[in-house]
N, C-alpha and C positions, 0 to 999 in steps of 0.2 A: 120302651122307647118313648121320649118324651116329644111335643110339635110345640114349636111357638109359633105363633099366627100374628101377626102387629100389623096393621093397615093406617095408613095417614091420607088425608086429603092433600089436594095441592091447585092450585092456579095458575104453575108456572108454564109457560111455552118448551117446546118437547126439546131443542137444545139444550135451556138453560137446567131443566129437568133431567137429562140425561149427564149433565157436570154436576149435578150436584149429588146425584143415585151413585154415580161413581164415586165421589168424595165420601158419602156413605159407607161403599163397599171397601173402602181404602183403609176407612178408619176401623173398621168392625175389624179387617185385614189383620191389621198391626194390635188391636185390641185381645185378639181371639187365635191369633196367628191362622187366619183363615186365609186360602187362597181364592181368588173368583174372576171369573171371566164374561164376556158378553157373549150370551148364548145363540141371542138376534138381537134384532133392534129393541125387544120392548123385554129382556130377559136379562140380569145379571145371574150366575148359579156360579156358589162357591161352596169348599168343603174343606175336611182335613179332617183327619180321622176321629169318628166318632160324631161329625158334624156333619150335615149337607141342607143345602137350600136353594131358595131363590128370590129375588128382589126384583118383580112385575111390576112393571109400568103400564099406565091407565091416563086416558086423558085428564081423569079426575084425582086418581088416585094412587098411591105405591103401597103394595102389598109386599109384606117377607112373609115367607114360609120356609120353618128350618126347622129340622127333625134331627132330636140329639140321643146318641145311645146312651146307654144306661151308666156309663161311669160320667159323665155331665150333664144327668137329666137332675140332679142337686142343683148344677148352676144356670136350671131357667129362670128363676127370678133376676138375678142381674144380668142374663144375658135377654130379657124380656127389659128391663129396664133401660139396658145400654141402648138397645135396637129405641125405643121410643123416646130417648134424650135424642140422636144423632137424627132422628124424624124431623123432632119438634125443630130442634135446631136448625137444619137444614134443606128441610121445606116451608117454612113460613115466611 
């Protein structure tokens, strides 16, 4: 089993931070055909088979944590890649 670990910084106020984590979780959605939902307020957790995680929100910062089994642990690099384009993007 493979874990991708990708953490961004951020300065945004916790609404406009919380629309944009979901925009996030929307695209990776339709990207990876992953499903996700809001766990509580500072947790998005999505999955689909062979996939699970989570997208933790921080005052400072959003952390993903997502642990892939072995028939798509080949696609951590672009799934490491996509996760820190839709970061950079999306939180700066």
């Amino acid at each position: 089993m493979s874990t991708v670990k990708v953490s961004h910084a951020h300065s945004l106020d916790n609404d406009e931070l919380k629309t944009r984590v979901s925009e996030i979780a929307d695209e990776l959605g339709q990207h990876f055909k992953l499903e996700s939902h809001w766990q509580d307020d500072s947790t998005i957790k999505f999955k689909r088979a062979g996939v699970s995680g989570t997208l933790t929100l921080s005052e400072t910062q959003v952390d993903v944590n997502m642990k892939l089994g072995v028939m798509l642990g080949a696609l951590k690099g672009p799934i490491t890649k996509e996760l820190k384009a839709q970061m950079e993007k999306r939180l700066c």
